[in-house]
C-alpha positions as CSV (number, residue, x, y, z in Angstrom):
1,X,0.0,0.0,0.0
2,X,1.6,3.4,-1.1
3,X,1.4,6.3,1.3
4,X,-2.0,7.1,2.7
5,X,-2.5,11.1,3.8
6,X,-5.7,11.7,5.8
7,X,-4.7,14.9,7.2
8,X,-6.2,17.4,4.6
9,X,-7.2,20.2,7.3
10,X,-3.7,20.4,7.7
11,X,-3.3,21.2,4.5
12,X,-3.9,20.0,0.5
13,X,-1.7,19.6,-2.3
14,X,-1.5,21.8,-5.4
15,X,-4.4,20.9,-7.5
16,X,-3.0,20.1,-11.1
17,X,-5.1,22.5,-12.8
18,X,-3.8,25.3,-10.1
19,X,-0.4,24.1,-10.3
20,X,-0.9,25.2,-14.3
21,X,-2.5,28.6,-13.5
22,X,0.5,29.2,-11.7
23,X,2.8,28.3,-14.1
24,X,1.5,30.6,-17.0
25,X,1.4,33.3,-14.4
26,X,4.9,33.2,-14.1
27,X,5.2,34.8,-17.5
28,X,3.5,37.9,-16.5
29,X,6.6,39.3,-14.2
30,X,5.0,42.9,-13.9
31,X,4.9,44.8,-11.2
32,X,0.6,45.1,-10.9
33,X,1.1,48.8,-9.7
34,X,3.0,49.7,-12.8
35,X,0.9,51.2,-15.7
36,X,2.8,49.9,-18.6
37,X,2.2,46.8,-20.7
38,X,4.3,44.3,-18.0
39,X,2.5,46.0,-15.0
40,X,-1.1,46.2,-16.7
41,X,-1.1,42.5,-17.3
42,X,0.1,41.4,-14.0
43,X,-2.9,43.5,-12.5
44,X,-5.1,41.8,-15.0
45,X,-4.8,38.4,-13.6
46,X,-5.2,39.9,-9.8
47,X,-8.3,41.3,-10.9
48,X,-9.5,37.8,-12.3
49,X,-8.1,36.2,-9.0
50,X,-10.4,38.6,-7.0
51,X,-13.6,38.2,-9.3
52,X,-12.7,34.4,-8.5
53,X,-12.6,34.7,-4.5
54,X,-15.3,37.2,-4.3
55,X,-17.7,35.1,-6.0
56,X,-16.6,31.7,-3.9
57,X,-18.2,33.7,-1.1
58,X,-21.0,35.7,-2.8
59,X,-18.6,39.0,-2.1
60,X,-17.9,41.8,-4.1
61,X,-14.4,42.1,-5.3
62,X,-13.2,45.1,-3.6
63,X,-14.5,43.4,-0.6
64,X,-11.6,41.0,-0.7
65,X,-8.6,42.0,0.6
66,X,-4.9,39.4,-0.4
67,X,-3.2,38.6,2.5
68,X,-0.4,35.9,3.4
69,X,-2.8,33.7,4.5
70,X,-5.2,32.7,7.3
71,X,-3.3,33.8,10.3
72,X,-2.4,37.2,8.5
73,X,-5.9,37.7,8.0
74,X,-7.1,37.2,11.7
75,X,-4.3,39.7,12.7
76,X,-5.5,42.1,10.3
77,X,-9.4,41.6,11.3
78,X,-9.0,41.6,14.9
79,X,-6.3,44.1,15.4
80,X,-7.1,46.2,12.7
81,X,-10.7,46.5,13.9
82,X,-10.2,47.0,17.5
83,X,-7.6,49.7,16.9
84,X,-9.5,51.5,14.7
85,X,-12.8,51.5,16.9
86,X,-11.6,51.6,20.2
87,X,-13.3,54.7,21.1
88,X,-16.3,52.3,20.9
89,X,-15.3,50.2,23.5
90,X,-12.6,47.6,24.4
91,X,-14.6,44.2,24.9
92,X,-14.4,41.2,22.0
93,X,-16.1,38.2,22.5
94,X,-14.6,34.8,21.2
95,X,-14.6,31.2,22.2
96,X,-12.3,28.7,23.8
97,X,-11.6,26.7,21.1
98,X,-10.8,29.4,18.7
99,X,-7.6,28.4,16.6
100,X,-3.9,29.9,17.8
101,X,-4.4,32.6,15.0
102,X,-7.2,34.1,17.2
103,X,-6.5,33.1,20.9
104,X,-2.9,34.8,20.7
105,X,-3.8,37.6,18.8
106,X,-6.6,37.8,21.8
107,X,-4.2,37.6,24.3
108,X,-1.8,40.0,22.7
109,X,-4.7,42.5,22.8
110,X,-5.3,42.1,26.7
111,X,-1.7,43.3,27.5
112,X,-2.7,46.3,25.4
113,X,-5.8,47.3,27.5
114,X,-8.5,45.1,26.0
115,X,-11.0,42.6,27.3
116,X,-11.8,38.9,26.1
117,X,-14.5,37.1,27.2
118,X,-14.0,33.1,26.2
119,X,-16.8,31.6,26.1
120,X,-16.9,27.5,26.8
121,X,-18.3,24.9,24.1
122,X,-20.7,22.2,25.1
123,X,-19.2,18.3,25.2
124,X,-19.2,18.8,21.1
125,X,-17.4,21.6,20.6
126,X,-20.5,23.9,19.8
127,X,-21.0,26.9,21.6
128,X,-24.2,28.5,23.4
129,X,-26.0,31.3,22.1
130,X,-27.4,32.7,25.1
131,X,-23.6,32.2,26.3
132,X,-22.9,35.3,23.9
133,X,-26.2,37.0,25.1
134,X,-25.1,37.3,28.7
135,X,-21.6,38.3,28.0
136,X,-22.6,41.4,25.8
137,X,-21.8,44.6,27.7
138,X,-21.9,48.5,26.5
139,X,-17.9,47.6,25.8
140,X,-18.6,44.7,23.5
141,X,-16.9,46.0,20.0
142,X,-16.2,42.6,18.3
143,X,-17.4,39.1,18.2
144,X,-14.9,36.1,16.8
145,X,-16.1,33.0,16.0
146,X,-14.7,30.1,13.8
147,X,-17.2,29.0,10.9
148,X,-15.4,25.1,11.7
149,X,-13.1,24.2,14.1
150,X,-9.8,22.4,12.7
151,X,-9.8,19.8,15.0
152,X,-12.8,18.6,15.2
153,X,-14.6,19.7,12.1
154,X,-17.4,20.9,14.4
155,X,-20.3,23.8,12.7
156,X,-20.7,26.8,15.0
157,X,-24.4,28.7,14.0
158,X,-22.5,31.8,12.4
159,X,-26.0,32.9,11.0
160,X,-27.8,33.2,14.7
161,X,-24.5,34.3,15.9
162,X,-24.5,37.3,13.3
163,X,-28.2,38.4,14.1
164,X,-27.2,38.4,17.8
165,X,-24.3,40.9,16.4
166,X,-26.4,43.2,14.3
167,X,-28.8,43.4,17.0
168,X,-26.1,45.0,19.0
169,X,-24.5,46.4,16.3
170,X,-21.3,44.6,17.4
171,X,-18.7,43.6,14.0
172,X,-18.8,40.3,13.5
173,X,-16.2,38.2,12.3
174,X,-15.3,34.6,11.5
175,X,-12.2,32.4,10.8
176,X,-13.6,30.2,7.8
177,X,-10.1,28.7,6.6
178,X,-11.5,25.0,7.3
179,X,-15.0,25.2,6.1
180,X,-14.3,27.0,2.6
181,X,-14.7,24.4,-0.2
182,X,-16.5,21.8,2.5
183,X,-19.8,23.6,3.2
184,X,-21.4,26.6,2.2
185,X,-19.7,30.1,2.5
186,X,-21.9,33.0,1.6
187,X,-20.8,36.0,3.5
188,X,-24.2,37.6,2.6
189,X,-26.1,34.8,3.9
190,X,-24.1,34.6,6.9
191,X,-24.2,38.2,7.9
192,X,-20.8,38.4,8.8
193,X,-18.8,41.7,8.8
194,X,-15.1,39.7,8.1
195,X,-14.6,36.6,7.0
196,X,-11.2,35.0,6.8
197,X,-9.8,32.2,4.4
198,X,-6.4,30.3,3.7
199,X,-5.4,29.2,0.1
200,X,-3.1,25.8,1.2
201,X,-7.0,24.7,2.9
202,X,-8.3,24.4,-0.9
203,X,-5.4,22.8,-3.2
204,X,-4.0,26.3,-3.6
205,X,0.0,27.2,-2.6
206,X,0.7,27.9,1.0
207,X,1.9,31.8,2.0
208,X,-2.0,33.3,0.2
209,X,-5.4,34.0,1.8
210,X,-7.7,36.7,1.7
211,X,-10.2,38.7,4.3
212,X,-13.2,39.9,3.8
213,X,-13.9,42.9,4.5
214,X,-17.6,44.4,4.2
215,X,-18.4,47.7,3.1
216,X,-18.1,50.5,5.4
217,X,-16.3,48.2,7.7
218,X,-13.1,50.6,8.9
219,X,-10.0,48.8,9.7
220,X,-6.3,50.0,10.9
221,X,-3.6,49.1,8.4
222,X,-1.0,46.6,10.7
223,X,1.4,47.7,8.0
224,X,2.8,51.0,6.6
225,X,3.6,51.3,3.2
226,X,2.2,52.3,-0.8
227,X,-1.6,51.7,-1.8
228,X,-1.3,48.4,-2.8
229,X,-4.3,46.6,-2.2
230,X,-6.4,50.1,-2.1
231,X,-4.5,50.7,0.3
232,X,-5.4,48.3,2.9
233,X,-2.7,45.7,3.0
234,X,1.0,47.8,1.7
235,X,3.8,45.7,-0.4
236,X,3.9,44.1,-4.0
237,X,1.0,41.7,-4.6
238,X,2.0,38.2,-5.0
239,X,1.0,37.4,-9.0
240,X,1.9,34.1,-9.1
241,X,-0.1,32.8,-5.9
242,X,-2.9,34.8,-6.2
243,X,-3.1,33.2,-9.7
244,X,-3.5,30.2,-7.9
245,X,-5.8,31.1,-5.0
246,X,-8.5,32.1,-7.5
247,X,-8.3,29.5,-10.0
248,X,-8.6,26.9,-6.9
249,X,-11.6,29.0,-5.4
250,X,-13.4,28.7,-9.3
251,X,-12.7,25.1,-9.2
252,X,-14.0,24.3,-5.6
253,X,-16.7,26.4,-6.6
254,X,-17.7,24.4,-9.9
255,X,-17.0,20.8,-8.0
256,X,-18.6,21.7,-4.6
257,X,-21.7,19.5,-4.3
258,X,-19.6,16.2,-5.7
259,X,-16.6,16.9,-3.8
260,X,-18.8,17.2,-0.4
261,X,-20.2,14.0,-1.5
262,X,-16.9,12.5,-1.8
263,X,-15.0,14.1,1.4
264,X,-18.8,12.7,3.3
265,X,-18.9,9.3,2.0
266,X,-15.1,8.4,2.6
267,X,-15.4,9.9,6.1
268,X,-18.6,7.6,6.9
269,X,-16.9,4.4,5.2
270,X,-14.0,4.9,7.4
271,X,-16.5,5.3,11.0
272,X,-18.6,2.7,9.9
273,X,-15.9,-0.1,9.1
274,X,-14.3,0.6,12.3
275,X,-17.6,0.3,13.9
276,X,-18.3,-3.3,11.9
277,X,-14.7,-4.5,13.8
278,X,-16.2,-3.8,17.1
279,X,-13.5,-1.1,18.1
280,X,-14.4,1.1,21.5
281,X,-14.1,4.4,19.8
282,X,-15.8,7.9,20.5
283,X,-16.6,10.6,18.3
284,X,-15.9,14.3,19.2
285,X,-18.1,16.4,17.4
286,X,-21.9,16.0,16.2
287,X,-21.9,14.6,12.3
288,X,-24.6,16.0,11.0
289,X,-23.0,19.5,12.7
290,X,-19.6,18.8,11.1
291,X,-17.6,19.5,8.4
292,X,-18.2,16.3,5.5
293,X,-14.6,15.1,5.7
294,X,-13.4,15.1,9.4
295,X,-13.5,12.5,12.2
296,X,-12.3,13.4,15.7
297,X,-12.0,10.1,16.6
298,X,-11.0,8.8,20.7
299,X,-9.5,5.5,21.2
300,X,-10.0,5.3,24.9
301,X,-6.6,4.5,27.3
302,X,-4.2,4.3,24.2
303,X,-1.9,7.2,23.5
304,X,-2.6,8.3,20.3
305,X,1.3,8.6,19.6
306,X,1.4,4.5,19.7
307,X,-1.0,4.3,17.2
308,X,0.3,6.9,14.5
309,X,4.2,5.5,15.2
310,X,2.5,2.2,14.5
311,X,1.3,3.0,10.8
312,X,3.9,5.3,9.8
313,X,2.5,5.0,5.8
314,X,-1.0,6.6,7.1
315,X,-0.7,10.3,7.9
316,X,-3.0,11.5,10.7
317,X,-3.1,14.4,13.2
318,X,-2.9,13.8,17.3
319,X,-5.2,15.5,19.1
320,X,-2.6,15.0,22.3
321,X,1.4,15.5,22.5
322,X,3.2,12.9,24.3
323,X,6.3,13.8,26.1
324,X,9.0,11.9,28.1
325,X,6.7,11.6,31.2
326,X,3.4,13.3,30.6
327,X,0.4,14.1,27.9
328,X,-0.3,17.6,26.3
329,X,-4.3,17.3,25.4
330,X,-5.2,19.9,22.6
331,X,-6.6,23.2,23.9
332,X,-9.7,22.1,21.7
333,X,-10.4,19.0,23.8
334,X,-9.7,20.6,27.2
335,X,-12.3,22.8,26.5
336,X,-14.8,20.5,25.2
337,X,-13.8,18.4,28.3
338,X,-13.2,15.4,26.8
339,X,-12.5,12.4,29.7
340,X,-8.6,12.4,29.8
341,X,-8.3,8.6,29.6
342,X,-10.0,9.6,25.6
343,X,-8.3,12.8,25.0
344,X,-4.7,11.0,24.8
345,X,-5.9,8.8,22.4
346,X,-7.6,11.2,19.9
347,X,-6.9,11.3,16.4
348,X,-8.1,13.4,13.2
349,X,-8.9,11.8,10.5
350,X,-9.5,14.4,7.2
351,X,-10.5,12.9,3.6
352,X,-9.5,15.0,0.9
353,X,-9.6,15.0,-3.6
354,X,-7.5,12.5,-3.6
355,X,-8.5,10.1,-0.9
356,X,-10.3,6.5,-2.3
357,X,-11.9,3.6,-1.2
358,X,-8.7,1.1,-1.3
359,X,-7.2,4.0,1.1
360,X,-10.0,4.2,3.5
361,X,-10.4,0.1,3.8
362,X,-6.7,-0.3,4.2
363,X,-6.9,2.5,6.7
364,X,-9.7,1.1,9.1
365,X,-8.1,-2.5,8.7
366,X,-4.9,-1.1,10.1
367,X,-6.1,0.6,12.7
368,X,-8.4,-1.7,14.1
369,X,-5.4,-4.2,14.2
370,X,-3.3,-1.7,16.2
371,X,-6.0,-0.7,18.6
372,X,-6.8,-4.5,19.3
373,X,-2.5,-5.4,19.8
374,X,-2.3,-2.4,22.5
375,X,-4.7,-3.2,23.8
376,X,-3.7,-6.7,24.2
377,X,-0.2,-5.2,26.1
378,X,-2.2,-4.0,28.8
């Protein structure tokens, strides 16, 4: 059996036809702010690449801002918002299982005078909306919350979360790097004031995203420079991968319903043959609440280091660390208070294009022999 990689929310190869669009782009070496022929050309296929993005996510294209990538574009959102409406108060709202490209920036902002209000997830990951009610004060400026958490695929309800917002007429924004290509993102549906997204999430290069940005929404540039971008985000635009950022959000867009279908139907082959083996297994998130091609699976009282060491051709993410004499549970699972004894022995399993049925079978047979041997040694 070749090499098996269930660990697309980590991040996806460079679709072929992407992997061409980048290619040709490399012919057009113009600076995009220059108005000659070489400069004009460049800016053409930015402009195409925007027209791309912005209509993945029902936006309009000078809604969309080019960034380095997800974590660039939670800076920019959260810091760039608070600083520029601070006189409206100091108070952002976000939850505990937030990725580390929201809780540090949110704990960078409390040294600097702001408040954060956490609020906890339920047993599934899924927060409470009358969690966000109570914590709104006079203060509250800004609400974060992820579309779909990394690790455990689970939904959050942007929508309700949004109308809560506007009610307050609190910005709203949400990190949707892992549900972009896996379930529907229409910022105008949604009623979110930013939304951000990563390119390496959706077959495209790593070092692109984008945030959205909605009309009238002010922000503080976290960089000083020319007017690239309108102005918003300073320094030369990157041609070649925003080439391939839009030409992987056209195709994600003209494949969505059969790649869902896909991503879904591996996911469920690989629960359900583990189930037909009889293996003691939990599942950390609600499915039908969940994004189509991730498992949270916990093997309970079996580090989940012994199992991946013990199928080195499968590639998998841990939900715990295990070090010389103790167990680091993920931040995510600590929150969703997830027994201990299942915690260490979480793994995330994340289908992807490429994934088939010989992979998936091969896969749950593996496993299931591994689980069954440790647990034999005990």
């Amino acid at each position: 059996m070749k090499n098996i990689y269930l660990d697309y929310n980590a991040t996806t190869p460079l679709h072929p036809e992407v992997k061409t669009c980048m290619i040709e782009a490399m012919e057009y070496f113009g600076n995009p702010s220059s108005t000659h022929k070489f400069g004009i050309e460049a800016k053409k296929i930015i402009d195409e690449a925007r027209l791309s993005v912005a209509e993945c996510i029902n936006a309009d294209p000078p809604e969309i801002i080019f960034t380095s990538g997800g974590t660039e574009s939670n800076n920019y959102a959260l810091k760039g918002y608070v600083y520029a409406n601070r006189e409206k108060g100091n108070h952002i709202i976000t939850s505990q299982t937030e990725h580390p490209a929201i809780m540090n920036v949110c704990r960078q902002l409390e040294t600097e005078g702001f408040e954060v209000t956490y609020i906890p997830v339920n047993r599934k990951g899924y927060v409470s909306l009358e969690s966000i009610k109570d914590t709104i004060t006079k203060k509250t400026i800004l609400i974060s919350i992820m579309h779909a958490n990394n690790e455990t695929g689970s939904i959050q309800p942007i929508e309700e979360i949004a109308e809560i917002a506007l009610k307050y007429n609190i910005c709203f924004h949400t990190d949707a790097a892992q549900s972009l290509g896996k379930i529907p993102v229409d910022v105008r549906k949604m009623g979110v004031s930013m939304l951000s997204i990563a390119g390496h999430k959706i077959y495209a290069p790593k070092g692109i995203g984008a945030l959205y940005v909605k009309n009238g929404i002010v922000l503080k540039n976290l960089f000083n420079g020319a007017g690239h971008e309108k102005g918003k985000r300073p320094g030369t635009e990157n041609t070649i991968h925003i080439a391939g950022f839009g030409k992987a959000c056209g195709i994600i867009s003209n494949c969505f319903e059969k790649n869902v279908d896909h991503y879904k139907k591996l996911r469920d082959m690989l629960i359900d043959e583990l189930q037909d083996k009889n293996i003691d297994f939990i599942i950390n998130s609600d499915l039908e609440k969940c994004l189509p091609n991730t498992a949270s699976i916990s093997f309970k009282d079996i580090q989940a280091s012994s199992i991946i060491s013990a199928m080195p051709e499968i590639s998998v993410s841990a939900g715990s660390a295990c070090h010389s004499k103790s167990t680091k549970i993920s931040s995510v699972l600590k929150a969703m208070k997830v027994p201990f004894n299942h915690a260490m022995g979480t793994i995330r399993f994340s289908t992807g294009l490429l994934t088939d049925d010989d992979e998936i079978s091969y896969t749950s047979k593996k496993l299931s022999e591994i689980i069954i041997f440790l647990k034999s040694q005990q």
